[in-house]
Rosetta silent file (secondary structure, phi, psi, omega in degrees, C-alpha in Angstrom):
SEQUENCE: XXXXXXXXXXXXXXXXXXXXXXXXXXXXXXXXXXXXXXXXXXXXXXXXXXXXXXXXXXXXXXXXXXXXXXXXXXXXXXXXXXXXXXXXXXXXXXXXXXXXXXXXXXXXXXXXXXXXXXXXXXXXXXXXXXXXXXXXXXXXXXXXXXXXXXXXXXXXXXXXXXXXXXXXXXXXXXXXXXXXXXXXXXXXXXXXXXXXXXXXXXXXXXXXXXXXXXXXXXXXXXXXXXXXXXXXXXXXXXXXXXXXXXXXXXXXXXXXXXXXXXXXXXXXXXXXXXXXXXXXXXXXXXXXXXXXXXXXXXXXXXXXXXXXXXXXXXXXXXXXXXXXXXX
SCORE:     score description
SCORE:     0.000 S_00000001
   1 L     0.000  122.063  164.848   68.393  -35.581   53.633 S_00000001
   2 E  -110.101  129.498  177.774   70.014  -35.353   57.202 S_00000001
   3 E  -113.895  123.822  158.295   69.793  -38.559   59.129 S_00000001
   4 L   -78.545    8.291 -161.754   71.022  -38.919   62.875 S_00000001
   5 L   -96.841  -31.758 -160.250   71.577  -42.167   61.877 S_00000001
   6 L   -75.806   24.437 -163.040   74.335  -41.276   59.244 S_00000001
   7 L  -133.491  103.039  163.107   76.420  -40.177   63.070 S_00000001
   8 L    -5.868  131.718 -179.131   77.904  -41.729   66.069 S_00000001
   9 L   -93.509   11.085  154.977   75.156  -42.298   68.319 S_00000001
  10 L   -61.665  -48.717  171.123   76.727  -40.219   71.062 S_00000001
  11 L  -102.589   28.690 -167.338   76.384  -37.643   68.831 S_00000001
  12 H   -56.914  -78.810 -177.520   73.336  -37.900   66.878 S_00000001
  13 H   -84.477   21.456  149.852   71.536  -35.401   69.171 S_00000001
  14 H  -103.632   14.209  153.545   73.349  -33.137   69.264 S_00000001
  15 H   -47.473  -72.655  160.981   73.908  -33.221   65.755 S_00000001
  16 H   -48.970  -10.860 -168.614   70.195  -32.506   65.509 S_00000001
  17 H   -89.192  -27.829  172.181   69.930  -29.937   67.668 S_00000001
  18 H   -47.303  -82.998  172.461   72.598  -28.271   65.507 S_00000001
  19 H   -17.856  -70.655 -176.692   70.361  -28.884   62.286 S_00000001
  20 H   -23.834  -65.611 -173.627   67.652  -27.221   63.898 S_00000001
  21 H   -77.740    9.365 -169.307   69.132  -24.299   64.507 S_00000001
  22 H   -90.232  -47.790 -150.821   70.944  -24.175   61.612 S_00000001
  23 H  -106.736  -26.531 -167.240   67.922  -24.717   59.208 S_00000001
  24 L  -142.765 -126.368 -169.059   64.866  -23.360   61.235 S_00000001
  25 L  -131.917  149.166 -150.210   65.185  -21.348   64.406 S_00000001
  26 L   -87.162  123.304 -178.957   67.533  -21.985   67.877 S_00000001
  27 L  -134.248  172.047  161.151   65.434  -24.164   70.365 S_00000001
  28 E   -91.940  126.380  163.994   66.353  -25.973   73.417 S_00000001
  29 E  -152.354  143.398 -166.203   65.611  -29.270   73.095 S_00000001
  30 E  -110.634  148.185  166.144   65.765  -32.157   75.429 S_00000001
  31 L  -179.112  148.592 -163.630   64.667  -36.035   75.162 S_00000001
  32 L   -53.493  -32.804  178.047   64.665  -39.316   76.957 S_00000001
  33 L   -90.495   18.715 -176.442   66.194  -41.196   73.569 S_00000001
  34 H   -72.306  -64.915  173.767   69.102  -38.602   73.629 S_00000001
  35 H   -27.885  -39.772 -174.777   71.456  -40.942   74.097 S_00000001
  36 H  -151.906   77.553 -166.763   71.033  -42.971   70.583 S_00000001
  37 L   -79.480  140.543  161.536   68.529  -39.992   68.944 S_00000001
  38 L  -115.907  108.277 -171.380   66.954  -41.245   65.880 S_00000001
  39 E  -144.952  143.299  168.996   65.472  -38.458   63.216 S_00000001
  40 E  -124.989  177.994 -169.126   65.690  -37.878   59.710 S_00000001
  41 E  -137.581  137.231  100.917   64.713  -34.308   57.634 S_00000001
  42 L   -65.387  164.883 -170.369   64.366  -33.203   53.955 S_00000001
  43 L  -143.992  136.190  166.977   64.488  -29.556   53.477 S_00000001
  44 L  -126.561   79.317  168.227   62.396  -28.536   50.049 S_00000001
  45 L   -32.618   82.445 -151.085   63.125  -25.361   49.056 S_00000001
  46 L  -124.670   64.126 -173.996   60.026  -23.419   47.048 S_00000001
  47 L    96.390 -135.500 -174.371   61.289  -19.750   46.740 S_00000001
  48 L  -117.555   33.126 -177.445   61.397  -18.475   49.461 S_00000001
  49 L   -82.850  167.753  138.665   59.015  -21.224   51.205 S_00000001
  50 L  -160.446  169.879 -126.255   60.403  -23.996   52.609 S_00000001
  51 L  -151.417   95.796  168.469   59.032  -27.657   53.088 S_00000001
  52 L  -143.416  111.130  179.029   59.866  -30.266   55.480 S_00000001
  53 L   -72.746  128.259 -138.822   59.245  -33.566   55.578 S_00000001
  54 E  -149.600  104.881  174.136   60.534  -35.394   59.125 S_00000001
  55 E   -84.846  147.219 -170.385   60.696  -38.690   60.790 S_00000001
  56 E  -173.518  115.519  171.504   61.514  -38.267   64.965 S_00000001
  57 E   -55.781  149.254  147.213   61.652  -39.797   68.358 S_00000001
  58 L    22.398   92.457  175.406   60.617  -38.084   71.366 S_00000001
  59 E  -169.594  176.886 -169.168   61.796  -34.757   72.408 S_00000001
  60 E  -137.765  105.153  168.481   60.740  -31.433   74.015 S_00000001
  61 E  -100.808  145.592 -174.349   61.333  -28.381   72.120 S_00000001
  62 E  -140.870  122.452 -175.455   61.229  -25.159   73.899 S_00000001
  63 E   -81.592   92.036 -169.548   60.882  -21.632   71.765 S_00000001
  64 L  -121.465  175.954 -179.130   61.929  -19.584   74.561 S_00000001
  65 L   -71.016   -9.783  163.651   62.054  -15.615   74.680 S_00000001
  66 L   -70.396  -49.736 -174.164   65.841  -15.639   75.324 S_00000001
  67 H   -69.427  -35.129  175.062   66.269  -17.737   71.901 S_00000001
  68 H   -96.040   30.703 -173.355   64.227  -15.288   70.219 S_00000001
  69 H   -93.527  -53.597 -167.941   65.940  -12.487   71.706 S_00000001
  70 H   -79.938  -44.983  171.402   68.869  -13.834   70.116 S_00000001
  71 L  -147.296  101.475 -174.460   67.520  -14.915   66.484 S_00000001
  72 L  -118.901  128.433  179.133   64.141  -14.590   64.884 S_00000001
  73 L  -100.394   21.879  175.477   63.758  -15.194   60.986 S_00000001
  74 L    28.485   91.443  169.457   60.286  -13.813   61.810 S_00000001
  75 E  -131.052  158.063   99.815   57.954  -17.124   59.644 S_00000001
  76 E     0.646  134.480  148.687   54.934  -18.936   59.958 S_00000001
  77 E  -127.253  137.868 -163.314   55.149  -22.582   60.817 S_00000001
  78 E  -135.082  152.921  150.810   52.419  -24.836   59.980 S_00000001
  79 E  -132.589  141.284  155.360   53.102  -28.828   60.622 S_00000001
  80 E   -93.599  128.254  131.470   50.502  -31.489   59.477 S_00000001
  81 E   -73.070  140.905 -160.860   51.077  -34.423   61.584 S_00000001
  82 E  -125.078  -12.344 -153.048   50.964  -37.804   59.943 S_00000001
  83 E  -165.671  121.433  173.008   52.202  -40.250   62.594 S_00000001
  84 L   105.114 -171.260  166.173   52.022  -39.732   66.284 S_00000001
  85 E  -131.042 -176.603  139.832   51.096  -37.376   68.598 S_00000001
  86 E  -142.419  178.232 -165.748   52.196  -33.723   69.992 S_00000001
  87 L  -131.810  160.603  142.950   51.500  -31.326   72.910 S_00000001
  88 L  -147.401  134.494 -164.891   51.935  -27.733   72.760 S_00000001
  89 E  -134.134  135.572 -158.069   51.742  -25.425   75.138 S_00000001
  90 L  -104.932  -34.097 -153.846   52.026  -21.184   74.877 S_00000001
  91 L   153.141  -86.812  167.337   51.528  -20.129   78.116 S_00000001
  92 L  -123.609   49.516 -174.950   48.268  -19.271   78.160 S_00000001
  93 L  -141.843  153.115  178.875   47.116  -21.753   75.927 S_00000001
  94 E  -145.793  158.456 -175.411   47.529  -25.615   75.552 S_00000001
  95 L  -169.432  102.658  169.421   46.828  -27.754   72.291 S_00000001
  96 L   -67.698  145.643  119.889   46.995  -31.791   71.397 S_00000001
  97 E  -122.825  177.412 -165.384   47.369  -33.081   68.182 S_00000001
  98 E  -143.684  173.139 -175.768   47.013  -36.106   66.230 S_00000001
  99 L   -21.611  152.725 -160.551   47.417  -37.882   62.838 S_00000001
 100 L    18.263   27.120  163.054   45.826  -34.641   60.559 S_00000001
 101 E   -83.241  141.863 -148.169   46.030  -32.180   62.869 S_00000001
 102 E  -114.068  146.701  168.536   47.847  -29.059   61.509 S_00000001
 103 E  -119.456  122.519  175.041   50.012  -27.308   64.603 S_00000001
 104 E  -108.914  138.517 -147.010   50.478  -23.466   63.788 S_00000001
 105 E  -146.383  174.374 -163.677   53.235  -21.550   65.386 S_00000001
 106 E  -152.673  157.147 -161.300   54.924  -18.192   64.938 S_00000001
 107 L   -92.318  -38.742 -137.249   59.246  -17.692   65.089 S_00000001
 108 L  -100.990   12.359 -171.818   58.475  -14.604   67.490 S_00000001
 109 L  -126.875  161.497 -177.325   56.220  -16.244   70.591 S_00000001
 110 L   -88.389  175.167 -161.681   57.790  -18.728   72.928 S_00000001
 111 E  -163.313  120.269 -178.543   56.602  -22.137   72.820 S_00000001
 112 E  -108.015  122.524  175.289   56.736  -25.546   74.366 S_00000001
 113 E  -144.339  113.022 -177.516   56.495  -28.952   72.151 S_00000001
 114 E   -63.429  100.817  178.917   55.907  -32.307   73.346 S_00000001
 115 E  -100.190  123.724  169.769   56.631  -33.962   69.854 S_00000001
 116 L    98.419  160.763  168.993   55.909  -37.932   70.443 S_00000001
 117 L  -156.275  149.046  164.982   55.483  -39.764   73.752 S_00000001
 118 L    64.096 -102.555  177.496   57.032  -43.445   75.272 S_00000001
 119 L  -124.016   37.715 -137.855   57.921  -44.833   72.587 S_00000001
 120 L  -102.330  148.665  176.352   55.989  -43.674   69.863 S_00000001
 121 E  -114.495  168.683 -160.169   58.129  -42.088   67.090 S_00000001
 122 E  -121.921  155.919  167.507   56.200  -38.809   65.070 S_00000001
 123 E  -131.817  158.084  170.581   56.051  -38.632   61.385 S_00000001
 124 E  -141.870 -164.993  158.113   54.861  -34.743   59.885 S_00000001
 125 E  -150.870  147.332 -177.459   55.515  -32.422   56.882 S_00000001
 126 E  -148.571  108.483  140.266   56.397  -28.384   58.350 S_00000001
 127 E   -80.847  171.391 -163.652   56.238  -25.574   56.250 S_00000001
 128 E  -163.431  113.943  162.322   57.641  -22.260   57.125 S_00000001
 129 E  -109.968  158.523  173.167   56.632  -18.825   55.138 S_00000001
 130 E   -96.912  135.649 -160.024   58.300  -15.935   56.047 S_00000001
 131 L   -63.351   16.204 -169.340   55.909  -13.483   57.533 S_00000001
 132 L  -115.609   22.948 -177.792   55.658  -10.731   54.858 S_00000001
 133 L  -135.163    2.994  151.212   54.448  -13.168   52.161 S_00000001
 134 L   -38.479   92.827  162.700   51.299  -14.418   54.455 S_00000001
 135 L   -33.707    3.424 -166.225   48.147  -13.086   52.200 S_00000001
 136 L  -133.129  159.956  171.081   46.419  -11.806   56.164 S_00000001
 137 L   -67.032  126.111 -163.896   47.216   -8.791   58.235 S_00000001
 138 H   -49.619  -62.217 -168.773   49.728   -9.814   60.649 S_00000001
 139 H   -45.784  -16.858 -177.158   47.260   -9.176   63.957 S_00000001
 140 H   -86.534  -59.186  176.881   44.676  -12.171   61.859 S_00000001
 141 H   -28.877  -47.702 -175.812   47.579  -14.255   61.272 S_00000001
 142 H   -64.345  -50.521  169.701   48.807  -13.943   64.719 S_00000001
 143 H   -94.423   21.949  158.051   45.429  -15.017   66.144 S_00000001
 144 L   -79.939  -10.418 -165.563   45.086  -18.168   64.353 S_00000001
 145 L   -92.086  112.808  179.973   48.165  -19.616   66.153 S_00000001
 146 L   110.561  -40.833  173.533   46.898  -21.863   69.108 S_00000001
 147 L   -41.350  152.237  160.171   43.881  -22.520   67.415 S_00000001
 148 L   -80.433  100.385  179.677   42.235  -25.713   66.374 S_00000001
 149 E   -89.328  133.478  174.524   43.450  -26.822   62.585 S_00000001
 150 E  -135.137  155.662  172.072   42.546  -29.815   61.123 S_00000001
 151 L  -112.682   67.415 -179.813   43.540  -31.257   57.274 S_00000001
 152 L  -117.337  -29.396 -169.904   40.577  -34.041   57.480 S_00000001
 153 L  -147.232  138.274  146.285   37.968  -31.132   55.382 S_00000001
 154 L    88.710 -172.777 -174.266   37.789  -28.379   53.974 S_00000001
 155 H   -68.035   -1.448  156.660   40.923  -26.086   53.189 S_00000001
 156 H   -59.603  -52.119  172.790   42.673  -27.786   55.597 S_00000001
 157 H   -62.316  -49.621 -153.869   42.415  -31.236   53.702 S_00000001
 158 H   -56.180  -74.355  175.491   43.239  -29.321   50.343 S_00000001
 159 H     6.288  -80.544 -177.588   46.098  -28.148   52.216 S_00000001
 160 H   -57.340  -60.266 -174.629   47.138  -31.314   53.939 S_00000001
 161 H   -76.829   -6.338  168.687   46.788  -33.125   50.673 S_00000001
 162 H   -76.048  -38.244  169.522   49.104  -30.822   48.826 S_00000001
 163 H   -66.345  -56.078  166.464   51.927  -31.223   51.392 S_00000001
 164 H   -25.742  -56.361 -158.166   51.416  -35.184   51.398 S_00000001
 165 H   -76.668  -48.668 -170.674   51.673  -35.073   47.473 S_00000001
 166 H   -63.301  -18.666 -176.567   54.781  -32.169   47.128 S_00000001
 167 H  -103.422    0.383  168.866   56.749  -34.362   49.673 S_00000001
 168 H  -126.283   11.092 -177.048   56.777  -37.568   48.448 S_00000001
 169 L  -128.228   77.702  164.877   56.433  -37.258   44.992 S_00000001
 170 L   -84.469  -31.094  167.050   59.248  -34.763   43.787 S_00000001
 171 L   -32.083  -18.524 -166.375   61.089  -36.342   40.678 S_00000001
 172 L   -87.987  -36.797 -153.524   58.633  -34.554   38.540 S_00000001
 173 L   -80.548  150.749  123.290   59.087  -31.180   39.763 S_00000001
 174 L   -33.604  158.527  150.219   61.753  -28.407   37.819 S_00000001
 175 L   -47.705  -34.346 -169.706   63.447  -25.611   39.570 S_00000001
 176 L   -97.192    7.938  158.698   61.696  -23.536   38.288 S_00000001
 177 H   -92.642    3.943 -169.637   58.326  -24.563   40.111 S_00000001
 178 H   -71.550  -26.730  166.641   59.683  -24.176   43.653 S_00000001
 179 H   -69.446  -46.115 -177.739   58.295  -20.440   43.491 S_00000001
 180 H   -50.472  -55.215  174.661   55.210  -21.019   41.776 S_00000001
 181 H   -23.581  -80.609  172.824   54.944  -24.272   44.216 S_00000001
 182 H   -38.326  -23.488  176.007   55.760  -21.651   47.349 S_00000001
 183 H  -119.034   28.369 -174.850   52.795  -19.409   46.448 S_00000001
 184 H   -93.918  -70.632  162.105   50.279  -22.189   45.675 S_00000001
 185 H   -14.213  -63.449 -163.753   51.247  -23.025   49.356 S_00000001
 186 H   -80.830  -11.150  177.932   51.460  -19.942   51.216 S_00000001
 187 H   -50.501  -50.103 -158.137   47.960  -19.032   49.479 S_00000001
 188 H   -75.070  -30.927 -172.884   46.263  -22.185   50.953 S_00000001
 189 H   -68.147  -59.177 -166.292   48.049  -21.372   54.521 S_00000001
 190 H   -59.664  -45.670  173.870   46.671  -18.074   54.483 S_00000001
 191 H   -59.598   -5.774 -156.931   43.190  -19.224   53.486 S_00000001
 192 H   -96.427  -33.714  172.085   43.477  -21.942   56.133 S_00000001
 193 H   -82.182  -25.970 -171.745   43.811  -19.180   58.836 S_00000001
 194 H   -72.081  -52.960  147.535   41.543  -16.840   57.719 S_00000001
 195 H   -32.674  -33.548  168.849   39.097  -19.710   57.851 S_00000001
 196 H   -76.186  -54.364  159.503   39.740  -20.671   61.447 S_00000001
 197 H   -11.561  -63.852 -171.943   39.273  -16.816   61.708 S_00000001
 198 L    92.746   20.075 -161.876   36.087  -16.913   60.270 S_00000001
 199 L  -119.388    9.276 -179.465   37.713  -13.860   58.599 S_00000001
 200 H   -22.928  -19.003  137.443   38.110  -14.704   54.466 S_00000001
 201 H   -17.711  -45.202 -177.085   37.769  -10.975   54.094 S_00000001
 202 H  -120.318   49.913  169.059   40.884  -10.787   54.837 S_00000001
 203 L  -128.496  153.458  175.922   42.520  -12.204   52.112 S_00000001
 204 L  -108.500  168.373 -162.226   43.522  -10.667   49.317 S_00000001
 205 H   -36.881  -70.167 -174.621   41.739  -10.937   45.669 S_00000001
 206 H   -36.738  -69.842 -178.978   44.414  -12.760   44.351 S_00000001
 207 H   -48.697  -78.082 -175.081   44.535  -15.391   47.059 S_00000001
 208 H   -28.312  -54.172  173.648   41.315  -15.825   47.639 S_00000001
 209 H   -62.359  -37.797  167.416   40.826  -16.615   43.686 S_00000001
 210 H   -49.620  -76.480 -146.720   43.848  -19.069   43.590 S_00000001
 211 H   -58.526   -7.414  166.996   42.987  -20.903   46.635 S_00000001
 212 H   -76.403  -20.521  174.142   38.959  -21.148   45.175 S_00000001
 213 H  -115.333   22.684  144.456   39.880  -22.575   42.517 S_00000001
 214 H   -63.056  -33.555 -174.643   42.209  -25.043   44.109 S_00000001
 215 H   -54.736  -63.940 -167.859   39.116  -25.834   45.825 S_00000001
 216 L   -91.698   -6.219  169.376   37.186  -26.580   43.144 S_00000001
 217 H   -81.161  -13.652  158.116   39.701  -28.566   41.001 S_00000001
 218 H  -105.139   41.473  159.965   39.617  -31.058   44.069 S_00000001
 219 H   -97.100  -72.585  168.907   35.835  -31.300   44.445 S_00000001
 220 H   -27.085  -51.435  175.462   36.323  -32.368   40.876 S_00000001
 221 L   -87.450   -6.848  173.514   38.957  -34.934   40.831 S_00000001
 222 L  -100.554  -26.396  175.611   36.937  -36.448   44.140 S_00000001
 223 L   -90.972   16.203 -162.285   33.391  -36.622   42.065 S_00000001
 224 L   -69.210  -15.045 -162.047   34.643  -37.661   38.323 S_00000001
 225 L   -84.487  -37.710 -171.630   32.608  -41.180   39.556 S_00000001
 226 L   -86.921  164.940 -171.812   29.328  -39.203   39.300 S_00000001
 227 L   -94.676   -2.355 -176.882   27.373  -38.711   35.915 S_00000001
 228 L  -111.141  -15.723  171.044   25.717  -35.585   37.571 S_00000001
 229 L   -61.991  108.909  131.582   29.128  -33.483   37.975 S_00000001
 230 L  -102.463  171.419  160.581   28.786  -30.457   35.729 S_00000001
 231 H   -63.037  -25.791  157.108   29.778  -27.299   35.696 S_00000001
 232 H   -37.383  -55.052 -168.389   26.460  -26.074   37.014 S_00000001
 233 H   -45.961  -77.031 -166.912   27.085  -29.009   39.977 S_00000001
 234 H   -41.051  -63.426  177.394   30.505  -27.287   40.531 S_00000001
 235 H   -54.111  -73.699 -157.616   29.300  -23.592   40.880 S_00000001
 236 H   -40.760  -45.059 -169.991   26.479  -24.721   43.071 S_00000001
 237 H   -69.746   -8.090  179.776   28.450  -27.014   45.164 S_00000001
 238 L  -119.635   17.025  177.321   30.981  -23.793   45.983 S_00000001
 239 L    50.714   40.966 -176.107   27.937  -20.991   46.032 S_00000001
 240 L  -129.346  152.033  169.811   28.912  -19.260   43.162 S_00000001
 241 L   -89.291  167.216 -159.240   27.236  -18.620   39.999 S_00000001
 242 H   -79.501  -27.988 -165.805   27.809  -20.209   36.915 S_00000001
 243 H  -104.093  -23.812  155.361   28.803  -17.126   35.305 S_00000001
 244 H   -74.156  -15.335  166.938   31.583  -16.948   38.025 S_00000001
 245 H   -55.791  -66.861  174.131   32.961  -20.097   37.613 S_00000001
 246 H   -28.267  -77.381  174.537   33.386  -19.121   34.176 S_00000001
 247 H   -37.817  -73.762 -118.702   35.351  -16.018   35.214 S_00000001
 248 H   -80.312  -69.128 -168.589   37.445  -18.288   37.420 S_00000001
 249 L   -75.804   72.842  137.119   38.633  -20.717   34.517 S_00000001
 250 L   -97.003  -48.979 -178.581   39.329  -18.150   32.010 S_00000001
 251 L   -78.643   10.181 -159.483   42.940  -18.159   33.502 S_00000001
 252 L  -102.296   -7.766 -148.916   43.310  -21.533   33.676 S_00000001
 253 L    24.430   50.590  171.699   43.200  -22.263   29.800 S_00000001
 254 L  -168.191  131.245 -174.130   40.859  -24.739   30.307 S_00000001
 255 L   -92.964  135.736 -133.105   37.126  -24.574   30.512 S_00000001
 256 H   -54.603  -42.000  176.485   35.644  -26.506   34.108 S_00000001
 257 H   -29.561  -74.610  160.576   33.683  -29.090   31.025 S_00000001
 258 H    -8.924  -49.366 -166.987   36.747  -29.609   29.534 S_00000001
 259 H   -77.791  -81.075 -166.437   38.504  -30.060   32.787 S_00000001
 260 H   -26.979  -87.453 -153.538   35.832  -33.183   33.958 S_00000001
 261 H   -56.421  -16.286  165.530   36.035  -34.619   30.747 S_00000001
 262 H   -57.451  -35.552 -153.093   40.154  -34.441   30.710 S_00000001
 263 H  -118.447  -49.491  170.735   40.285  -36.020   34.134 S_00000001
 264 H   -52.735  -38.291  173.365   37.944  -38.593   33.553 S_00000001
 265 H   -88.789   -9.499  164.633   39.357  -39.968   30.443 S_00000001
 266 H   -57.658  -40.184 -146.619   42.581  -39.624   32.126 S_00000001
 267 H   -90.646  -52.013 -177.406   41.462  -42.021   34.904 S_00000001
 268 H   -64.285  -82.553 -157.089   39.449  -44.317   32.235 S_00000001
 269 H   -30.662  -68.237  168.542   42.930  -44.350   30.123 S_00000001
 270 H   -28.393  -66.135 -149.590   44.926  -45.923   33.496 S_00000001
 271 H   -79.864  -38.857  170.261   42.386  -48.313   34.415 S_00000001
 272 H   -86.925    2.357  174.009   42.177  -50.045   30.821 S_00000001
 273 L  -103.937    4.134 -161.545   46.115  -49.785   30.523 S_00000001
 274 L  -103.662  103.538 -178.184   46.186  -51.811   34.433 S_00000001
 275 H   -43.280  -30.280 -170.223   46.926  -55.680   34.069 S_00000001
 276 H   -78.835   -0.506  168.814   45.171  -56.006   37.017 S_00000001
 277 H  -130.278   40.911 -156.680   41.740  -54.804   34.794 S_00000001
 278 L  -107.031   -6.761 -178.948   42.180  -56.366   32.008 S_00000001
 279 L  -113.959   45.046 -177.670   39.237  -58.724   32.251 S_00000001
 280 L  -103.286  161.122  177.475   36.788  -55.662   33.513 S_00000001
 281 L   -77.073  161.074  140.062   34.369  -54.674   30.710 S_00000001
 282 L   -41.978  -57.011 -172.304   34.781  -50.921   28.997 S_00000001
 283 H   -84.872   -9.596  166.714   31.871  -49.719   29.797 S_00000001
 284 H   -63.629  -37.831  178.521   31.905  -51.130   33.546 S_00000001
 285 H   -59.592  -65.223 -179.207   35.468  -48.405   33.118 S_00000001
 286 H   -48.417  -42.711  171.715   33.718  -45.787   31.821 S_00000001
 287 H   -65.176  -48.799 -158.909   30.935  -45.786   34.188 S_00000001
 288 H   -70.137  -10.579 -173.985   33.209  -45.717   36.813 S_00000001
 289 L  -132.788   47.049  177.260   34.557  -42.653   36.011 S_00000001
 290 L    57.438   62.047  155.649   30.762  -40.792   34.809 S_00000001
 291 L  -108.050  137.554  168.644   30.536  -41.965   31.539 S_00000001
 292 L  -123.699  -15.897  162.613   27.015  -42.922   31.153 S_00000001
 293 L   -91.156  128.917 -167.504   26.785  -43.549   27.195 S_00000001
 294 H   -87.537  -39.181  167.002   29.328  -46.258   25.939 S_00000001
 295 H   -42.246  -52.633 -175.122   29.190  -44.518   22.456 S_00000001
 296 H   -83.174  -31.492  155.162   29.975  -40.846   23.421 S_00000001
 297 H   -19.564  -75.377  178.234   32.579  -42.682   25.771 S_00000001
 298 H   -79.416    4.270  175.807   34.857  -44.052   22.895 S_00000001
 299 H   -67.076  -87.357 -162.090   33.683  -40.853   20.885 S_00000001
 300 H   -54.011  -41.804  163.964   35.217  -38.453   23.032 S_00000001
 301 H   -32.066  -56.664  151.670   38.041  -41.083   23.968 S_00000001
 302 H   -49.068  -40.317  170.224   39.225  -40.957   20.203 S_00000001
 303 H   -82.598   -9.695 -172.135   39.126  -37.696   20.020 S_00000001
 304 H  -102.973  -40.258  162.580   41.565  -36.973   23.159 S_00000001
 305 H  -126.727   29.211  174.400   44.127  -40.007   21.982 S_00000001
 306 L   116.449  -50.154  179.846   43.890  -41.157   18.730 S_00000001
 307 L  -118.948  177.357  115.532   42.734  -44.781   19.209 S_00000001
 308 L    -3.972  125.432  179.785   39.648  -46.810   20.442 S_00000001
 309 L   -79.223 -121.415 -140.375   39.664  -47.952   24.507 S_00000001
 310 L    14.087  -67.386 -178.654   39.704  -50.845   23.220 S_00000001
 311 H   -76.706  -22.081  155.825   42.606  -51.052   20.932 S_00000001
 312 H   -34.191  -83.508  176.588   44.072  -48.978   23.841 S_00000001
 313 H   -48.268  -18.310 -164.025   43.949  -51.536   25.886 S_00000001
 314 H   -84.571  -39.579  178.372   45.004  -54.418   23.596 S_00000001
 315 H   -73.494  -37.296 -176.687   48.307  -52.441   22.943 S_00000001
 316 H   -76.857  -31.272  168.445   48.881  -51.638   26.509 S_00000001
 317 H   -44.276  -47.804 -178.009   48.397  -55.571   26.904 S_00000001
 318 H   -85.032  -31.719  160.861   51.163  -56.543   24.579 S_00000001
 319 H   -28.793  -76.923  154.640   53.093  -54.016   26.170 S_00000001
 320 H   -73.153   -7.153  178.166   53.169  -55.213   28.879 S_00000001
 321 H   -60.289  -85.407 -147.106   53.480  -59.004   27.437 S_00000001
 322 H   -67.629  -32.545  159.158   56.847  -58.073   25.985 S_00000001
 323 H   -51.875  -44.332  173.517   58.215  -55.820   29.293 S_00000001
 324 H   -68.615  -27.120  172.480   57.910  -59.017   31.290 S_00000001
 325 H   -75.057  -31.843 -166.371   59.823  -61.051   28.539 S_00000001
 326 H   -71.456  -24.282 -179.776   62.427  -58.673   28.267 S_00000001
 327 L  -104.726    0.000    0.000   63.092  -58.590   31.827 S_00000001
C-alpha cells in the first residue's frame, strides 16, 4: 500500500507523482490539493497483469508525446470508476465518466485526465495488460480506446464485478493464482472491447470460450432464486444449444446441473447457519434459493453434507451459543 498520507505533506505530491512513474508510466500531473495531496494505491500483481485499487483527490494527468517519447511499457489500461467522476480528453475525442464507467487508455497515445473535481475525491480499480497478451489484433484494440464502456451489463458488469471482488477480497488468494487470475482478466478485457467493437470475431477460441463461460456461471449465481433455471434455461438464455453448453462444462469438472444445485445448497447452507435466520422456516430457505420440493430439498442436502438442514442448523446454533460465551 502507498499512502501520501504516510509523508510530509509538502511532499506527498510529489511523492505521488514519483509512484506513478515508478509503477505505471511518466505523466505530468498537476492539482489544486497539491499542497497537502491525499491518495492511497495497492499494486496486485497477477503474472504479468497488474491490478490497482486507488483512493485520490483531484488532479490532471497529462500522457503527453514527449513522456512517451521517453518511456512506453506499451499496456492496456482499463479503470472502472467506483467513486467520483473523470474527464478525458485525446485530442480528437472527449469522454466523461461516472460511478461504473470503465475509462480505456493505451501507454502509446497522449492523453489528458481530469480525475475528480472541487472537492470530490475519486475511488477506481485500474488494470494494465501489456499489449501482446490482449486476445484482439492490435488495430481492434486500438479502436476501442475513447469509446463508451460501461460495467452496469453485460461483459462489462462481469468484468467490473471481478475487479470489485479480486480487490477487496484477497486473503484467500495463493501465489500461484496471480497468473491464472491475470488471464481470467485479460480474457474479459479483450471480450469487453471486442464487444464495444461489435467485433467478437476477433477473439480467439480460447478466449472467447473462457470468457462464455464466465458469462454463464454469473447468469447462474444471479438466478439460483428461480425454480425454472436449468440447463436448457442456461443454453437458451446465452443462444447456444444444449449440446454446446455441454461441450463448454466438460472442462470445468462439473456438469451446469450440478453446478445450480452446488450453488444453491451452498447459499441454503449460509442462510440456515445465519443467527439472524434462525426463526425463518426451511422450506421458506429452500424456496428462496429454487428449491420447490421440501423433500428432494433435504434429500439432496444430505447427500452434499452429511446431515439434515435442520440438524444443520441446530448445530450451527449452539455454535454460535458457545462463540459468544467464550468471548
Amino acid at each position: 500500500m502507498h499512502r501520501t498520507e504516510d509523508f510530509p505533506p509538502a511532499e506527498r505530491f510529489d511523492r505521488w507523482r514519483e509512484w506513478m512513474g515508478r509503477t505505471h508510466a511518466p505523466v505530468e500531473l498537476s492539482s489544486d490539493y497539491a499542497a497537502d495531496f491525499r491518495a492511497r494505491q495497492r499494486i496486485l500483481m497477477l503474472g504479468a497483469v497488474t491490478v490497482w485499487p486507488s483512493t485520490l483527490q483531484p488532479l490532471l494527468s497529462r500522457r503527453t508525446a514527449k513522456l512517451i517519447r521517453r518511456s512506453d511499457p506499451e499496456t492496456y489500461n482499463l479503470t472502472l470508476v467506483l467513486e467520483g467522476t473523470a474527464h478525458a480528453d485525446w485530442g480528437d475525442r472527449e469522454a466523461e465518466y461516472r460511478p461504473y464507467d470503465l475509462h480505456g487508455q493505451n501507454s502509446w497515445r497522449p492523453c489528458a485526465i481530469q480525475v475528480g473535481q472541487r472537492d470530490q475525491s475519486v475511488r477506481c480499480v485500474g488494470v494494465e495488460i501489456p499489449r501482446d497478451l490482449l486476445a484482439l489484433p492490435r488495430r481492434s484494440a486500438d479502436r476501442a480506446i475513447g469509446r463508451p464502456l460501461s460495467a452496469r451489463e453485460g461483459v462489462g458488469a462481469l468484468l467490473g464485478d471481478f475487479l470489485v471482488r479480486l480487490s477487496t477480497d484477497t486473503a484467500t488468494y495463493r501465489a500461484t493464482d496471480g497468473p491464472r487470475l491475470g488471464a481470467v482478466l485479460t480474457d474479459l478485457v479483450s471480450a469487453l472491447f471486442a464487444h464495444a467493437l461489435e467485433s467478437a470475431r476477433d477473439l480467439s477460441p480460447e478466449a472467447h470460450r473462457r470468457t462464455l463461460t464466465l458469462s454463464i456461471r454469473s447468469f447462474i449465481v444471479r438466478n439460483l432464486h428461480d425454480p425454472e433455471l436449468t440447463p436448457s434455461a442456461v443454453a437458451a438464455a446465452h443462444h447456444i444449444s444444449a449440446s454446446h453448453l455441454y461441450r463448454l462444462f466438460q472442462e470445468e469438472d462439473v456438469t451446469v446441473g450440478a453446478l445450480i444445485r452446488r450453488e444453491r445448497l451452498d447459499r441454503a447452507r449460509r442462510d440456515l447457519a445465519d443467527p439472524a435466520q434462525h426463526g425463518v422456516p426451511v422450506h421458506e430457505i429452500a424456496a428462496r434459493w429454487g428449491f420447490t420440493h421440501h423433500s428432494a430439498f433435504t434429500r439432496a442436502f444430505r447427500a452434499a453434507y452429511g446431515t439434515s438442514p435442520s440438524d444443520h442448523r441446530q448445530a450451527e446454533h449452539h455454535e454460535s451459543q458457545w462463540r459468544a460465551v467464550e468471548a
